[in-house]
C-alpha positions in Angstrom: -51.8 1.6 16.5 -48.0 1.5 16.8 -47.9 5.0 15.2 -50.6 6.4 17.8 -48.6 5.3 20.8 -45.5 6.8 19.1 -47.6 10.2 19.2 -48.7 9.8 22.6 -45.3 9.2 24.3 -43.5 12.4 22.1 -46.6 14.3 22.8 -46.3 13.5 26.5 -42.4 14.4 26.5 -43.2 17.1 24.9 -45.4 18.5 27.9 -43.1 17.4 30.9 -39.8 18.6 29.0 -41.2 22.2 29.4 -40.2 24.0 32.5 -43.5 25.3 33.2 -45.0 21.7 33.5 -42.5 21.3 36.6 -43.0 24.7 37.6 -46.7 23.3 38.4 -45.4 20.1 40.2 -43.2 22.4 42.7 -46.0 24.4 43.5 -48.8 21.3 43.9 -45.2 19.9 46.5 -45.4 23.4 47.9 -49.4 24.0 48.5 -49.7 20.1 50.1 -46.9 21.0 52.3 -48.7 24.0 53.9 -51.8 22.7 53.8 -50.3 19.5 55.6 -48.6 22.1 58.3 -51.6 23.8 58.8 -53.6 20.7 59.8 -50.9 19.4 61.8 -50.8 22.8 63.8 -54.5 23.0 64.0 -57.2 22.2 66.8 -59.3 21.0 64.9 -58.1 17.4 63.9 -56.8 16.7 67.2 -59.6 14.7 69.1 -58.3 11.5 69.9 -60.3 9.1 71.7 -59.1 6.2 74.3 -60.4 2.7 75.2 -63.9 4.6 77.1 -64.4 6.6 74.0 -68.2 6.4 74.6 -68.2 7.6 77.6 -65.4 10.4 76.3 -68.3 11.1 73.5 -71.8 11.6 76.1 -68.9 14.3 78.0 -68.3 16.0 75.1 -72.2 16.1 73.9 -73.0 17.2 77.5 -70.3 20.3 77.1 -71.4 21.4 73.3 -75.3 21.2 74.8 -74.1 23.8 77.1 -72.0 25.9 74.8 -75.0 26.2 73.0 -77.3 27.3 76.0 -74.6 30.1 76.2 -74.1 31.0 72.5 -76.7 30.7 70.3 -74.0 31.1 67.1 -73.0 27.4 68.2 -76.2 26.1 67.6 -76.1 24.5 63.6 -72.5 23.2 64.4 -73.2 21.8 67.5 -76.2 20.4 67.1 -74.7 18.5 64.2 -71.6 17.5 66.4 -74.0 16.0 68.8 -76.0 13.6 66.2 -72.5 12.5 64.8 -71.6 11.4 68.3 -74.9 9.6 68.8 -74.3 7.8 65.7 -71.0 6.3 66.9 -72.5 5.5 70.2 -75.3 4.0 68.9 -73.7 1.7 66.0 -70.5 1.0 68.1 -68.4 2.7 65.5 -65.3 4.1 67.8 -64.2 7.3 66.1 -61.4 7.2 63.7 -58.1 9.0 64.3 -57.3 11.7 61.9 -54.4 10.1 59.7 -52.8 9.8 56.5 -56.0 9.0 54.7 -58.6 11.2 56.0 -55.8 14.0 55.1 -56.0 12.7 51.5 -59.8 12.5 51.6 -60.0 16.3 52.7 -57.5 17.8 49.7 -60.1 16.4 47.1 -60.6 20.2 47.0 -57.2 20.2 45.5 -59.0 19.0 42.1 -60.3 22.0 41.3 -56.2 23.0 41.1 -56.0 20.1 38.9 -58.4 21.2 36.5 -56.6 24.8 36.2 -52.9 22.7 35.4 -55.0 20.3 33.0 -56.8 23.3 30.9 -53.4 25.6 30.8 -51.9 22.2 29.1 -55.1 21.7 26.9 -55.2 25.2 25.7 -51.7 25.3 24.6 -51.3 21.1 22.8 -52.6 22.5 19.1 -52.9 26.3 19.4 -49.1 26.5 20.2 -48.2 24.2 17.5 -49.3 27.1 15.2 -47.9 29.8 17.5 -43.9 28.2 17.3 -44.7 27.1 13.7 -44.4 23.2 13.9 -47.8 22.4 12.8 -46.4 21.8 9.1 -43.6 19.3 10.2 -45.8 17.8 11.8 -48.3 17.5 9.6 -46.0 16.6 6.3 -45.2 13.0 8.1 -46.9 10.4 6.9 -50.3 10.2 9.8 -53.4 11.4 9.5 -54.6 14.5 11.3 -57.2 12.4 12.8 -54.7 10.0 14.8 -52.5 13.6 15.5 -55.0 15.4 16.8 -55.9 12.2 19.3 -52.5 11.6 20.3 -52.5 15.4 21.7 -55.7 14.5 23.4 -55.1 11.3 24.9 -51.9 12.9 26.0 -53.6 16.0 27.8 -56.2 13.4 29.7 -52.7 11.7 30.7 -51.1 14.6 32.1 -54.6 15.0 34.3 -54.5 10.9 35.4 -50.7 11.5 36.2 -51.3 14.5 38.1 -54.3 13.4 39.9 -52.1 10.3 40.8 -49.1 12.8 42.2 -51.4 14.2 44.6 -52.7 11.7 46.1 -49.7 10.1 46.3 -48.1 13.0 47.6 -50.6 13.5 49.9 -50.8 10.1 51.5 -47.2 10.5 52.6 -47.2 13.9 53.6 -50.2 12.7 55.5 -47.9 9.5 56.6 -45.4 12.1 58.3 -47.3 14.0 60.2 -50.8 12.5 61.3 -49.7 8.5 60.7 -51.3 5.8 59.3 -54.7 4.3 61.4 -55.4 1.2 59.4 -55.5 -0.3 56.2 -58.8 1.8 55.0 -60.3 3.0 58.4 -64.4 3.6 58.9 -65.7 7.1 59.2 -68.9 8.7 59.2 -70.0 11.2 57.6 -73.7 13.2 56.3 -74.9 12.5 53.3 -78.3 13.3 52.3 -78.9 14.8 55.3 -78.8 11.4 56.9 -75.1 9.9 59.0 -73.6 7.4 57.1 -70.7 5.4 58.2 -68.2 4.3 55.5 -64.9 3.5 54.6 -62.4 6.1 53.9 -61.1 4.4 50.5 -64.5 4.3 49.3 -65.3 8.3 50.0 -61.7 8.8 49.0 -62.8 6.9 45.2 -66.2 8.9 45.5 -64.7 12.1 45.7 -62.2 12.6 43.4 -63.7 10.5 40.7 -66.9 12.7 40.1 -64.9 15.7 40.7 -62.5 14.1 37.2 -66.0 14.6 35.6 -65.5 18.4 35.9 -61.9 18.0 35.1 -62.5 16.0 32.1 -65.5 18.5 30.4 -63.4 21.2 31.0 -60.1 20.4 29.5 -62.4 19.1 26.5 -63.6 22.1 26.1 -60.3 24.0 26.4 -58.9 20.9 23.9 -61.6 22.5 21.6 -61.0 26.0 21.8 -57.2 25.3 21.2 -58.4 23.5 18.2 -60.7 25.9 16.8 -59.3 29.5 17.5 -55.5 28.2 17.7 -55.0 30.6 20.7 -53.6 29.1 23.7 -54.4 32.0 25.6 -58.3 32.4 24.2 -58.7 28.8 25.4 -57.4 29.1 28.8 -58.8 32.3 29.6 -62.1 31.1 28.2 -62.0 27.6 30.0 -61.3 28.9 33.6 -63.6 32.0 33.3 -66.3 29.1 32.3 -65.2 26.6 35.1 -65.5 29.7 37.7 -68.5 31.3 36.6 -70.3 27.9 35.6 -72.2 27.5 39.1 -73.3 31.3 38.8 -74.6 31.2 35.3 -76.5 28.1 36.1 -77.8 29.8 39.5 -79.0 32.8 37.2 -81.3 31.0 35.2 -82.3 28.4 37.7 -85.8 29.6 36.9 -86.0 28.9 33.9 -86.5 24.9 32.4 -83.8 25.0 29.7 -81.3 25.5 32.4 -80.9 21.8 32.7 -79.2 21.5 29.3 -76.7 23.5 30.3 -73.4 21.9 30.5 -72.5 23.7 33.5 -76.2 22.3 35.4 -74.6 18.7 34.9 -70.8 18.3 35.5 -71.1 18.4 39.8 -72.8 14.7 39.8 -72.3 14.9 43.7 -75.7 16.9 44.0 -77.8 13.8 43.3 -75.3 11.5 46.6 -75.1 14.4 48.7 -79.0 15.3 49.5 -77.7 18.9 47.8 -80.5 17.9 44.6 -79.7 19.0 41.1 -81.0 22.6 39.8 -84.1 21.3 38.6 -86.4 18.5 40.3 -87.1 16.8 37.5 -82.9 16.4 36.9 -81.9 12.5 37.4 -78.0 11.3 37.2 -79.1 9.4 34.0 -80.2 12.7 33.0 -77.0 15.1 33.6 -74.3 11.9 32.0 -76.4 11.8 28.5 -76.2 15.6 28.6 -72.3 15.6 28.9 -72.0 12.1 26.6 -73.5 14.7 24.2 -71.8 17.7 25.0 -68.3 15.7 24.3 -69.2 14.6 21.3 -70.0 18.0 20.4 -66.7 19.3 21.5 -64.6 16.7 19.9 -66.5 16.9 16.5 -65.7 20.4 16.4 -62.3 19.9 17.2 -61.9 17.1 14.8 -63.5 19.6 11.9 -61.2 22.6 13.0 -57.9 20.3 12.9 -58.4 18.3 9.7 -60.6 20.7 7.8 -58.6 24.1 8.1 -56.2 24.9 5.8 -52.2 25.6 7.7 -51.0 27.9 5.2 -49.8 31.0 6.3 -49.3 29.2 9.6 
């Protein structure tokens, strides 16, 4: 065991020595900073309410009803603004200033960025090691492939955990700065299922970006095993983010047809079964779409466990 955290630590080392690893840390500082600015100078996130916010709610119903008698292109938005007041009014739920973690809850979007960082470093742990020529030294020390090969992938799902963990960090106090800090873990409401739910920001906050590491996690295993396999760090990336952009397409293809469930693709978005958005097929349960990916990872890691300790290095 001793050995295996050895691995892991150089193996992480060896990913936040490179320059291109920080490279991707300036530019996550650099896209939360504008997208911070941009909220801060927007409209939109503005509407602050005072001690008579419900009679400050039944004005602003009583303006959007009449917007919408004079535009009908108001109407879905509107309409929906208008319930979402009534629901405050109705359970006594005073709406929540935007702040520091309602900022945080919106850049959950910002995982799909995490994914592209996590797969570039996936696609590169093994095939590169045969691209600079390392693979023997490393191999010629007394540990199996096995417990080499796991190091590199406990490493690359570190990498994610740490990045994840810099965002939202990073985002809280850029959030901090500019909007301030409204509580502890403020109460918000929001749709789901087509219904208004009120809840806790934390709790959306842990929703959000931990079904969204689901997608993260399949898809740097499947760049991990395409690094493993083809030792081409740019076959694996290429493939992986093609994959993770077209998935939601292919699956919309054959949403006809009834093996379309078994697609891996069909599975890894586990919000459709909380958010009233239902799964491609009826018949689709959560239970359903994790024993689909359980399998789908064993898959992956078995044939990057048989690439890596099976293949011969010579030549390499």
């Amino acid at each position: 065991m001793g050995r295996l955290f050895s691995l892991i630590w150089n193996e992480v080392a060896k990913i936040y020595i490179q320059k291109s690893t920080w490279i991707m840390y300036i530019f996550i500082i650099l896209l939360i900073a504008g997208v911070a600015a941009l909220s801060f100078f927007s409209d939109v996130n503005n509407n602050e309410y005072g001690d008579d916010w419900k009679a400050e709610l039944e004005a602003e119903n009583e303006a959007l009803t009449e917007e919408m008698q004079e535009s009908e292109f108001a109407g879905d938005f509107n309409t929906q603004q208008i319930e979402k007041n009534d629901y405050h009014i109705e359970n006594d739920i005073k709406p929540a200033e935007y702040d520091a973690w309602q900022f945080v809850f919106e850049n959950s979007m910002l995982s799909s960025f995490i994914s592209l960082l996590t797969i570039i470093v996936a696609g590169g742990i093994v095939a590169n090691e045969f691209k600079w020529g390392t693979i023997k030294q490393l191999l010629i020390r007394p540990i199996s492939r096995s417990t080499i090969l796991l190091s590199k992938y406990i490493s690359v799902l570190i990498f994610a955990l740490a990045t994840l963990a810099f965002v939202l960090v990073l985002s809280w106090i850029a959030g901090a700065m500019l909007f301030g800090v409204q509580g502890l873990n403020p109460e918000m409401v929001l749709r789901k299922g087509g219904e208004l739910q009120a809840s806790t920001v934390v709790e959306e906050i842990i929703s959000s970006y931990g079904f969204k590491l689901v997608n993260l996690f399949m898809m740097t295993t499947f760049a991990f095993m395409i690094s493993a396999i083809f030792r081409n760090s740019a076959l694996a990336i290429g493939t992986a983010v093609f994959l993770m952009m077209a998935g939601t397409s292919i699956v919309s293809f054959f949403a006809d047809r009834v093996w379309v469930k078994y697609i891996l693709f069909a599975n890894t978005d586990l919000t459709v079964y909380t958010s009233g958005m239902g799964p491609v097929r009826d018949e689709m349960t959560m239970g359903f779409s994790i024993v689909v990916l359980v399998v789908y990872w064993v898959i992956l890691m078995a044939a990057s466990w048989l690439a890596f300790t099976k293949r011969d290095v010579a030549g390499n």
